[in-house]
C-alpha positions in Angstrom: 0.0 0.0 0.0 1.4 3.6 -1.1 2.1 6.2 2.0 -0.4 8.2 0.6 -3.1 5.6 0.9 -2.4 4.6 4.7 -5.7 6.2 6.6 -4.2 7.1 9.7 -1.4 9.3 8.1 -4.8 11.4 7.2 -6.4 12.8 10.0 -9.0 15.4 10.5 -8.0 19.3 9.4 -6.9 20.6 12.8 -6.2 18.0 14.6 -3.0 17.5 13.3 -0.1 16.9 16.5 3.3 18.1 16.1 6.1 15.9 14.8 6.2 13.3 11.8 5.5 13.0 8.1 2.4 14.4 9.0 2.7 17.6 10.2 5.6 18.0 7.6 2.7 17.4 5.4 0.8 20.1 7.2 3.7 22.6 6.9 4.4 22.4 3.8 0.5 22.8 2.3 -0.3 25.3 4.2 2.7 27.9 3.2 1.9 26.4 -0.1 -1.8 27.8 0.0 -0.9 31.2 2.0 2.0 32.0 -0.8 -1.1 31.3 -3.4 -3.6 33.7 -1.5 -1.0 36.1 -0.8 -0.2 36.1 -5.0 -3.4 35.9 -6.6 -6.1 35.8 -3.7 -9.1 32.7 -3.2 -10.7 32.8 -6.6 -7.0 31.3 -7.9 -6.6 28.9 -5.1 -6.6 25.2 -6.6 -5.7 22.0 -4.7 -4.1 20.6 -7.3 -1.6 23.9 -7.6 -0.9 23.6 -3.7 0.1 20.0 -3.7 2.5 21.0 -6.8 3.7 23.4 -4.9 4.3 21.6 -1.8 5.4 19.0 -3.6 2.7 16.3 -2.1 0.6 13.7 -3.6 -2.4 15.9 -5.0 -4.2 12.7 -3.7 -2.9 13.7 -0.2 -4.3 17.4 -0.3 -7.4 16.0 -1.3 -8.2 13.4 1.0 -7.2 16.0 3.9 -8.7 18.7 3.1 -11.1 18.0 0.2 -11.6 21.5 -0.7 -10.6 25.0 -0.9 -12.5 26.2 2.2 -11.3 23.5 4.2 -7.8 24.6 3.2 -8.5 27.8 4.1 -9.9 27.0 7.6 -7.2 25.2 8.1 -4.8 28.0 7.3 -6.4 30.0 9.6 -6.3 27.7 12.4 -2.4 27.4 12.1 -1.9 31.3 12.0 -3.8 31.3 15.4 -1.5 28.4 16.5 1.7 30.7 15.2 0.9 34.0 17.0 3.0 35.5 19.1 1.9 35.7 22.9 1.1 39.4 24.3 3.7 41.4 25.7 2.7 42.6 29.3 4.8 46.5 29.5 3.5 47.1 33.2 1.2 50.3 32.0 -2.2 49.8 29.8 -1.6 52.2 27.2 2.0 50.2 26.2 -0.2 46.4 26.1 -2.5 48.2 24.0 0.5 49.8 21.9 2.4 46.6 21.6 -1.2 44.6 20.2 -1.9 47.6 17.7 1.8 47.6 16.9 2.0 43.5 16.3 -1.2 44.0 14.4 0.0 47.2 11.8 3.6 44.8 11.3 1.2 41.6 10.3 -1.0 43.9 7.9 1.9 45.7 6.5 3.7 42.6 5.9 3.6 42.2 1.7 2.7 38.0 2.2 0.4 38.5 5.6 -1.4 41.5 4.4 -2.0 40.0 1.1 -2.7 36.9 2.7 -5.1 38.7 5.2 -7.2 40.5 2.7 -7.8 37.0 0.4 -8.6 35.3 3.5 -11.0 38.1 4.7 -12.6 38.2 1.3 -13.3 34.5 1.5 -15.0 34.5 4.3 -17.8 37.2 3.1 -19.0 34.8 0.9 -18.2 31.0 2.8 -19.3 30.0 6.0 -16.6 27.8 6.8 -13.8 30.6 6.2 -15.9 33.1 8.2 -16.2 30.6 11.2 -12.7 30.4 11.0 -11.9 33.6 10.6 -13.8 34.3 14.1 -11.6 31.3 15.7 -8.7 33.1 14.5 -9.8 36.1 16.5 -11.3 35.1 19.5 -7.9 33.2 19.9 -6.2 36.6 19.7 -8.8 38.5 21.7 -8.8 35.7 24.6 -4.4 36.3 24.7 -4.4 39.8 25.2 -7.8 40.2 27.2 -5.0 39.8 30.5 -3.4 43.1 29.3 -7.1 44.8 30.3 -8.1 42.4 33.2 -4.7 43.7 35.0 -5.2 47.0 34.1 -8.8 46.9 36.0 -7.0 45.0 39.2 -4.1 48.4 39.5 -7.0 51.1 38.8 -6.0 52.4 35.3 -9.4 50.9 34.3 -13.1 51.3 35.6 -14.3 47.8 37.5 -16.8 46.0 34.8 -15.0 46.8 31.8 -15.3 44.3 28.9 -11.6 43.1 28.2 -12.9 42.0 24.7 -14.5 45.1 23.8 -11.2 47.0 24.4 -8.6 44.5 22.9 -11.1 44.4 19.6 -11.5 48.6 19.3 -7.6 48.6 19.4 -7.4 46.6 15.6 -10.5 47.3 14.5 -9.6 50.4 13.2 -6.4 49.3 11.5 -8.2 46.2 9.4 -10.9 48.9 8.6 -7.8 51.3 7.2 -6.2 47.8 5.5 -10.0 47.2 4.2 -12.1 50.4 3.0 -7.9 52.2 1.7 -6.1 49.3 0.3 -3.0 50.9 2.4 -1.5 48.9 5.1 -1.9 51.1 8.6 1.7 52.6 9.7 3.3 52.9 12.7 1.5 56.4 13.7 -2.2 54.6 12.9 -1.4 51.9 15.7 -0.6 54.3 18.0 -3.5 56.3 17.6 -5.4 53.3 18.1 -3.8 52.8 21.2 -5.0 55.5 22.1 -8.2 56.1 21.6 -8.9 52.7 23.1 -7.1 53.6 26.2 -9.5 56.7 26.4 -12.7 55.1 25.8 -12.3 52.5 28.2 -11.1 55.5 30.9 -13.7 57.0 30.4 -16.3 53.9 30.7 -17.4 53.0 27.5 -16.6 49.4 27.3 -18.1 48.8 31.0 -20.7 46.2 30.8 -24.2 47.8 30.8 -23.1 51.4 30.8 -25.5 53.5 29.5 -23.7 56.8 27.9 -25.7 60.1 27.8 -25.5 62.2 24.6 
């Protein structure tokens, strides 16, 4: 029987453990299909061209993932495997300036922007990419929602306020930039996300059930 042809080098999409052929596998598809996205976007993204790529048994590629969603989900499970953890500076406003600055490097990166706005795209219009897509970012909103929680416990925050609500109004703006300009967000956009977050959670607005008056 062929390697390629043994079921239990073919596991599941995401459940993939570290080590072996497998996971090489894994590796090696997966940059495969982020260099296609990041070149030509979803609409160009083929099985067939991946395994080439990756230089795997298309057979492979298609038993594991089956199709391009799939792929794509799978993609974006392993970028939330591969970010980097939160910094913690000591002060709220530098957490929140070290997430929006990690954030503005990734979408200014030529491959991960790129990458990011096929990825993005895909979603609008597939279910599977867009639940993925909201892994990917509740995994990044659950690492740096400590940053806020410990800013609450030394005072620089009001007790009750939402930790996701402030980590998400800190890149929100610079995907909206990446999105509605076409222009990656520089260094001066993260820091103005920064802060602005920093001031509406001082002055309350991410506490849960605030009511603001006009």
């Amino acid at each position: 029987m062929p390697p390629d042809s043994n079921p239990e080098a073919d596991p599941e999409p995401g459940t993939l453990r570290p080590g072996g052929r497998t996971a090489r596998v894994r590796t090696a598809v997966l940059r495969a299909a982020g260099d296609v996205l990041a070149e030509r976007g979803v609409d160009r993204l083929d099985l067939s061209d991946v395994a080439r790529r990756a230089e795997v048994g298309k057979t492979t590629v298609y038993r594991r993932w089956g199709s391009v969603p799939a792929l794509v989900a799978d993609l974006l499970v392993d970028m939330a495997e591969q970010s980097l953890p939160r910094e913690e500076t000591g002060s709220l406003l530098g957490d929140l300036r070290a997430g929006a600055l990690l954030v503005q490097r990734t979408l200014a990166d030529p491959r991960r922007g790129a990458l990011f706005r096929a990825v993005i795209a895909a979603a609008t219009c597939d279910a599977r990419t867009a639940a993925a897509l909201r892994h990917f970012y509740e995994v990044q909103v659950t690492e740096w929602a400590p940053c806020v929680e410990q800013a609450v416990a030394r005072g620089e925050l009001p007790a009750g306020t939402d930790p996701s609500q402030v980590v998400r109004a800190v890149s929100a703006p610079l995907y909206y930039e990446l999105l509605t300009t076409g222009t990656a967000p520089d260094a001066p956009a993260a820091e103005r996300a920064a802060l602005a977050a920093r001031a509406a959670a001082v002055a309350g607005v991410y506490v849960h059930g605030q009511r603001l008056m006009g």
